[in-house]
C-alpha positions as a Markdown table, in Angstrom:
| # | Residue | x | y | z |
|---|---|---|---|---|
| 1 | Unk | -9.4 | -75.8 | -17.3 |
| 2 | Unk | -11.2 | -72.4 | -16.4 |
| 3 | Unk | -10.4 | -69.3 | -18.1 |
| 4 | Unk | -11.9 | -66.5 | -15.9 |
| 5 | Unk | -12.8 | -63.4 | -17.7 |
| 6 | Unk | -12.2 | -59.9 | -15.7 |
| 7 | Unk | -15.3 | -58.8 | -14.4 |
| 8 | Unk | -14.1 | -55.6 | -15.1 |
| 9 | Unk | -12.7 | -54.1 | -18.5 |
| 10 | Unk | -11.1 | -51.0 | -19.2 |
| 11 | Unk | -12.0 | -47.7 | -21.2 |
| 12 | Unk | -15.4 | -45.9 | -20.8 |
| 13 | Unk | -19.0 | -47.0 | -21.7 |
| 14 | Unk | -20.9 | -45.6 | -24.3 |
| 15 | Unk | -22.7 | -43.7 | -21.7 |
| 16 | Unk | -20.2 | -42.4 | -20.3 |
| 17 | Unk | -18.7 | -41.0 | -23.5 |
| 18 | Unk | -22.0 | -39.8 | -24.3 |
| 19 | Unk | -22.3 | -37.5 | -21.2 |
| 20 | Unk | -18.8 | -36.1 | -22.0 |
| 21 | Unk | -19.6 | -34.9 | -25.4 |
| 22 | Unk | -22.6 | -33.4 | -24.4 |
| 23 | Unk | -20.9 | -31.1 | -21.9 |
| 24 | Unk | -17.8 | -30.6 | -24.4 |
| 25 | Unk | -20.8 | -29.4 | -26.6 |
| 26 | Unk | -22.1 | -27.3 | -23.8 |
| 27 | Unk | -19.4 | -25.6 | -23.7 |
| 28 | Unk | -18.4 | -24.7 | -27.1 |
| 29 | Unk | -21.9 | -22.7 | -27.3 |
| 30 | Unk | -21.1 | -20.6 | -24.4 |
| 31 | Unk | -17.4 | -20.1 | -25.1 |
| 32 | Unk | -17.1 | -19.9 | -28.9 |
| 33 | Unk | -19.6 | -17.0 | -29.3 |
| 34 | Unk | -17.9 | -15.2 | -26.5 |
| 35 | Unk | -14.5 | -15.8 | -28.0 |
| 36 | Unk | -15.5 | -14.5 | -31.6 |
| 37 | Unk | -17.1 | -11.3 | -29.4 |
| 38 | Unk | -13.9 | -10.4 | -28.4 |
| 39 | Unk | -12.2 | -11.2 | -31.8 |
| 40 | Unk | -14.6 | -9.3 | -33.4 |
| 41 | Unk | -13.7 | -6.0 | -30.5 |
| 42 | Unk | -10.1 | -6.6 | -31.6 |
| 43 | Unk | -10.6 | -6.0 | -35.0 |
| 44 | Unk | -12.9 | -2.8 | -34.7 |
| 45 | Unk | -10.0 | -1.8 | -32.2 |
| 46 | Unk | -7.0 | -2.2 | -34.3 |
| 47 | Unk | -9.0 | -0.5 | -37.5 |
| 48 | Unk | -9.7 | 2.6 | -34.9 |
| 49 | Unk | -5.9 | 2.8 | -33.9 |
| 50 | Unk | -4.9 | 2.6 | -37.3 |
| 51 | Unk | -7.0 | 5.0 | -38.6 |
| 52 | Unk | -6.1 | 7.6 | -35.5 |
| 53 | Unk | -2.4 | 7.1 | -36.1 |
| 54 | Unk | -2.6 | 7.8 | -40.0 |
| 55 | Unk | -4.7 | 10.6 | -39.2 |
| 56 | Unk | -2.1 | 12.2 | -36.8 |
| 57 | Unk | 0.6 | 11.2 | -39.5 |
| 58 | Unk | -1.5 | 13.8 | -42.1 |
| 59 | Unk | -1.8 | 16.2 | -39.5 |
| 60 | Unk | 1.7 | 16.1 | -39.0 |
| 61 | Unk | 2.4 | 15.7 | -42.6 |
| 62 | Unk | 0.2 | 19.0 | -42.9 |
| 63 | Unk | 1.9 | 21.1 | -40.7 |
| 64 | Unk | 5.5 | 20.3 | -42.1 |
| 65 | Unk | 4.4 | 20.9 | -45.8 |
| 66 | Unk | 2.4 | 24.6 | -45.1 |
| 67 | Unk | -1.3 | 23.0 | -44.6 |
| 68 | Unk | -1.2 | 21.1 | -47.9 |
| 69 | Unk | -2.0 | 17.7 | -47.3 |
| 70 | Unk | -0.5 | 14.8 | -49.8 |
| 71 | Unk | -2.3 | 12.9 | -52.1 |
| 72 | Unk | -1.9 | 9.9 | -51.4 |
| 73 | Unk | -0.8 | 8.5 | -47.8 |
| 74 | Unk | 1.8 | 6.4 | -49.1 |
| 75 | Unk | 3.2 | 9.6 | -48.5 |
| 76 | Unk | 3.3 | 8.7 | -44.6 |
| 77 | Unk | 5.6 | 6.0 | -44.9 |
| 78 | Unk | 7.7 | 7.4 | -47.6 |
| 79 | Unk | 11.5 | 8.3 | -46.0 |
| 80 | Unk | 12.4 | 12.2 | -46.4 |
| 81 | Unk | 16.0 | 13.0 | -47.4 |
| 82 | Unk | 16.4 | 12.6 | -43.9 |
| 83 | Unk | 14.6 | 9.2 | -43.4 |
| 84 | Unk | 12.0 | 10.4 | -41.5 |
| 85 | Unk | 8.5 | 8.9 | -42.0 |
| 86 | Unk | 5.2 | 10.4 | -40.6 |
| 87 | Unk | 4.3 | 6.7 | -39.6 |
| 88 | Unk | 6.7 | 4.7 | -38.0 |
| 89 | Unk | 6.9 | 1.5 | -40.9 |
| 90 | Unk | 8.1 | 0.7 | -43.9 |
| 91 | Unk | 4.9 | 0.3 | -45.5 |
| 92 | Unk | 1.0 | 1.4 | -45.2 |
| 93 | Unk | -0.7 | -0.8 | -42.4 |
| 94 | Unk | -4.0 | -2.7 | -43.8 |
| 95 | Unk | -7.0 | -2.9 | -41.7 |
| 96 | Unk | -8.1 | -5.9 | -40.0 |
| 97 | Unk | -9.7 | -7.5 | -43.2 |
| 98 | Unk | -6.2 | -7.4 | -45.2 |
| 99 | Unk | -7.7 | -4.6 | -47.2 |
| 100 | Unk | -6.3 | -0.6 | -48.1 |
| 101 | Unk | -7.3 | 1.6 | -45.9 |
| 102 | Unk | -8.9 | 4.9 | -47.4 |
| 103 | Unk | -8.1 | 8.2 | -47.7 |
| 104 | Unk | -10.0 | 11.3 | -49.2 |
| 105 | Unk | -8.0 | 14.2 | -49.0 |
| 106 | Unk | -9.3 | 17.9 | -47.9 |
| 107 | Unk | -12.0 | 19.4 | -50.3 |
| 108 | Unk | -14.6 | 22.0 | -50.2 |
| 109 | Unk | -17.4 | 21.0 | -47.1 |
| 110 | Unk | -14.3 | 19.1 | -45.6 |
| 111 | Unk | -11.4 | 20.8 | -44.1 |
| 112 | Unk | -9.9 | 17.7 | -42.7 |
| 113 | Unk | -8.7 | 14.2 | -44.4 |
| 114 | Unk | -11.2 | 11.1 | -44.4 |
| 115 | Unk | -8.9 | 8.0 | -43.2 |
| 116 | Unk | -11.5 | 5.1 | -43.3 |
| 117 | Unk | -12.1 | 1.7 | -44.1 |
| 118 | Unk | -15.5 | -0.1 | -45.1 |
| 119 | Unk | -15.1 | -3.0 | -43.2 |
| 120 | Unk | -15.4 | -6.5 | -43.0 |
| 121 | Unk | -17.9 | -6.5 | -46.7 |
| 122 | Unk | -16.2 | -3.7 | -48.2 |
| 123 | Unk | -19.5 | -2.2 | -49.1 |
| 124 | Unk | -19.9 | 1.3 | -47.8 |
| 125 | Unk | -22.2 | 1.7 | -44.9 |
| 126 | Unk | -23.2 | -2.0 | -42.8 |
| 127 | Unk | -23.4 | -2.9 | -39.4 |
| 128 | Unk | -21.6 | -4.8 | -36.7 |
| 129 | Unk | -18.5 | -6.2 | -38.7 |
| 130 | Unk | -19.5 | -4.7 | -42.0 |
| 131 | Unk | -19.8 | -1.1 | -40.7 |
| 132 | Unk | -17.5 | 1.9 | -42.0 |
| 133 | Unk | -15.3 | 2.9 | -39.5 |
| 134 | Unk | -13.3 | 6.7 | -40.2 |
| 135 | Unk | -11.7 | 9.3 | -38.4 |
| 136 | Unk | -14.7 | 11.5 | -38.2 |
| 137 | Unk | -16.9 | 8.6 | -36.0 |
| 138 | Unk | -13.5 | 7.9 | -33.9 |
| 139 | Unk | -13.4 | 11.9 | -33.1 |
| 140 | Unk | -17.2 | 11.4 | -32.9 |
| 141 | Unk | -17.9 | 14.5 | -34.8 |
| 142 | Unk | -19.7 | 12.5 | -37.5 |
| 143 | Unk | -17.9 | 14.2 | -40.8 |
């Protein structure tokens, strides 16, 4: 009795798998760094918002309380007797990081609030991820 053996079998070679990692690996170094671009723009974005809405909120805050701004900007998202909050949550928002954001309130050589944070590192000055982003670079007026 013959047994006959398929000249064909299933599944890939080794070659073949071969040529499919490499362009899965192709790929990835195209797509990733491109992806953590963007990721990386998203963050710096919602630290900027942030920072321009807490801003407004002092301003605001400001102008309801005779020019004096408060100490702290807890003070944003603390409810009136009315319930009204300068900032429209429950609590301070952190920046991208999961970190405070700052606040320096008016002094002498600084009419207006500083709202910043120091960013990714948490080191003051930095670049690229680790840079200090505040409302005085947002306005571009520089402080």
């Amino acid at each position: 009795m013959k047994i006959q053996r398929n000249a064909r079998r299933a599944g890939f070679t080794l070659a073949e798998m071969m040529v499919v990692i490499v362009i899965i690996g192709l790929l990835a170094t195209l797509v990733v760094p491109n992806v953590m671009q963007k990721f990386s723009q998203g963050q710096k974005a919602k630290a900027k918002t942030d920072i321009t809405a807490i801003a407004n909120g002092l301003t605001e805050y400001a102008m309801n309380n005779a020019g004096r701004y408060p100490d702290s900007i807890e003070a944003l998202v603390t409810p009136d007797v009315n319930g009204y909050t300068y900032l429209n949550q429950k609590s301070m928002p952190k920046d991208p990081w999961g970190n405070e954001y700052g606040y320096e309130a008016p002094q002498p050589g600084q009419p207006d609030p500083r709202v910043y944070t120091l960013g990714k590192d948490q080191a003051p000055g930095g670049e690229g991820d680790d840079a200090d982003i505040d409302n005085f670079t947002i306005r571009g007026d520089g402080g």
